[in-house]
C-alpha positions in Angstrom: 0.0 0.0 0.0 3.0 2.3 0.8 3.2 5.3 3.1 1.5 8.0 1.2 -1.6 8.7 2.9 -3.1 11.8 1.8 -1.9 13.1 -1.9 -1.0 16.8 -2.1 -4.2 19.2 -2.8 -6.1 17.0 -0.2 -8.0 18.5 2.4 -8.5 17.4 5.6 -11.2 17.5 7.3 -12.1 19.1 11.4 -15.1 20.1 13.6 -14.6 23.7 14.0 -15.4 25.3 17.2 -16.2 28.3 16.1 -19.5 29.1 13.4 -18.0 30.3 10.1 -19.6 32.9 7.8 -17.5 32.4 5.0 -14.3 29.8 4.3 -11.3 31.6 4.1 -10.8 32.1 7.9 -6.8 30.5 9.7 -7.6 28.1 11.8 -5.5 26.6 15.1 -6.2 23.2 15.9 -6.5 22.8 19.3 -3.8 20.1 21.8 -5.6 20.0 25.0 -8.9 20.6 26.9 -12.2 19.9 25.7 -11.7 20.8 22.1 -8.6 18.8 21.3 -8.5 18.0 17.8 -10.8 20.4 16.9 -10.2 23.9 15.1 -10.6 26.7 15.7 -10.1 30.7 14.4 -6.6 32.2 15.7 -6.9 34.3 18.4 -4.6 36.9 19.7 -3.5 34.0 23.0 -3.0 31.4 19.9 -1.5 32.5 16.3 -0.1 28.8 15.7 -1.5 28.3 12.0 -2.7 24.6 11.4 -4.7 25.4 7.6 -7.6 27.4 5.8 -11.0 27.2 6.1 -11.9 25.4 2.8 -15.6 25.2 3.7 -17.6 27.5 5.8 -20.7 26.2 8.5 -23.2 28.2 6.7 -24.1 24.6 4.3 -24.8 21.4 5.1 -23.6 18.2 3.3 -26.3 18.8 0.2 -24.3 22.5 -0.1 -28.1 24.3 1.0 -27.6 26.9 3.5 -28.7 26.4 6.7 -28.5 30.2 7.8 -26.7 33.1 7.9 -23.8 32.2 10.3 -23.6 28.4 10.6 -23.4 26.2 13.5 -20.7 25.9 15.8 -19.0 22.4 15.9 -19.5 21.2 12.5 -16.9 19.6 10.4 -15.3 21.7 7.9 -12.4 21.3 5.0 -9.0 22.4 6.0 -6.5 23.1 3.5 -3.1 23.2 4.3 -1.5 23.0 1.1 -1.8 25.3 -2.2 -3.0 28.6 -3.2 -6.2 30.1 -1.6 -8.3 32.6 -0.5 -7.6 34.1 2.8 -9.8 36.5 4.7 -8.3 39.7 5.2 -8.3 41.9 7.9 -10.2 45.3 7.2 -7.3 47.0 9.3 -4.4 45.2 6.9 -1.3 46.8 6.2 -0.2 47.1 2.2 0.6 43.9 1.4 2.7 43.7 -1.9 2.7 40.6 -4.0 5.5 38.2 -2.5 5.0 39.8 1.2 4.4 37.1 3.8 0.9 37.0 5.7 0.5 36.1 9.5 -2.3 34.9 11.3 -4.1 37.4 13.5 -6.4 36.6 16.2 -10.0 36.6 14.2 -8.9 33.7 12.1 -7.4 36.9 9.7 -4.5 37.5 8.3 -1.9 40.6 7.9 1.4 41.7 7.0 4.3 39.5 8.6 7.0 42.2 9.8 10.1 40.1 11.3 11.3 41.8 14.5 13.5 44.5 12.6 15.6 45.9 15.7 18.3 43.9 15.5 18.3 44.4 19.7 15.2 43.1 20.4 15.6 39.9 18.0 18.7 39.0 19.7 17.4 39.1 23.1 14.3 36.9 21.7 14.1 33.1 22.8 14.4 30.5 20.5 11.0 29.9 21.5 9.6 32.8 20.6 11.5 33.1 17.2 9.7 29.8 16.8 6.2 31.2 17.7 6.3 33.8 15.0 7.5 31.1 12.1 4.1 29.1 13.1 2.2 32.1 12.6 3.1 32.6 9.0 0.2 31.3 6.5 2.3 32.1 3.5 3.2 34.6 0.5 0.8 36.6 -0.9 0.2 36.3 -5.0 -1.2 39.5 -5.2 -1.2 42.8 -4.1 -3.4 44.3 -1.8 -3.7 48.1 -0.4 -4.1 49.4 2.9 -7.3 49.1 5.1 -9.0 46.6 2.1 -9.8 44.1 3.9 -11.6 41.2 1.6 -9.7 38.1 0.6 -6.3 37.6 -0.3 -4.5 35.1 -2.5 -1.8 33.3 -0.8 0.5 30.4 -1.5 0.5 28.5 1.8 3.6 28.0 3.8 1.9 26.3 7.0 5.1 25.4 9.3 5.3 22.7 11.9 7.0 24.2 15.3 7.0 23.7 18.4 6.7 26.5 20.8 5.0 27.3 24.0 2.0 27.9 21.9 -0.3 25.0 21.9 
C-alpha cells in the first residue's frame, strides 16, 4: 500500500469550534482541553496556523444553506497545502505581492513584519522566534492596499513548530 496517505491538494477534514460565515478564515487546531483535535479561528493568545478554512458552517452536506452564520462544531475542509483565498483583515497593512501574511487573532491574516531591531531579536528566545514562524500562513500572490480588507491570495507555507504555543 505504501506510506502516502493523503496526496497533495487533499483536504483534511475538522469540527470547527467556532460558526464560520465564510471559508477563508486560519484556523488553530486545538492540543488539549475539551476541544482537542478540533479547530478553531486564531486568536490573539494562539496565532499557531494549522490550515484554511476550505468550507464554511453556513451549508450542510447537500451545499443548502442552513442560515446566515452556521453552526458551531461542525466539520469543515481544512487546506493546508496550495494557493487560496484568505480572509483579510479590514485593518491590513499594504501587502505587496511576494510579502508574507501572519495569522491574527480573528482567524485573519496581515502583513508579517520580522522583528527589525536587531536588539530586540537578539534578546528573543528560540522559543519565541519559533512562535512567530508558526504564525506565517504564507506569501501573498497579489497585491493588496491598505485598510481593504476582503480576501487575499496566498500560496500556503503552513510550518510545523514547536513552541510554547499550543
Amino acid at each position: 500500500m505504501g506510506s502516502l496517505v493523503r496526496k497533495i491538494g487533499d483536504n483534511t477534514y475538522r469540527t470547527c469550534v467556532d460558526a464560520l460565515a465564510d471559508d477563508g478564515f486560519v484556523l488553530h487546531l486545538e492540543q488539549s482541553g475539551g476541544n482537542q483535535g478540533k479547530v478553531i479561528k486564531t486568536a490573539a493568545s494562539n496565532l499557531k496556523v494549522y490550515g484554511i478554512a476550505g468550507t464554511s458552517t453556513k451549508t450542510n452536506g447537500t451545499g443548502t444553506t442552513t442560515d446566515t452564520l452556521g453552526a458551531a462544531n461542525t466539520e469543515v475542509a481544512v487546506i493546508r497545502n496550495g494557493e487560496v483565498n484568505v480572509q483579510l483583515s479590514a485593518t491590513n497593512s499594504a501587502i505587496t505581492e511576494g510579502d508574507l501574511v501572519k495569522a491574527i487573532a480573528g482567524g485573519f491574516v496581515d502583513l508579517f513584519a520580522e522583528t527589525a531591531n536587531p536588539a530586540i531579536y537578539a534578546a528573543a528566545t528560540a522559543d519565541t522566534i519559533r512562535a512567530e514562524q508558526g504564525q506565517i500562513v504564507g506569501m501573498a500572490e497579489e497585491a493588496k492596499g491598505a485598510t481593504v480588507g476582503g480576501k487575499i491570495r496566498v500560496n500556503l507555507m503552513i510550518r510545523s513548530t514547536t513552541s510554547a504555543e499550543n
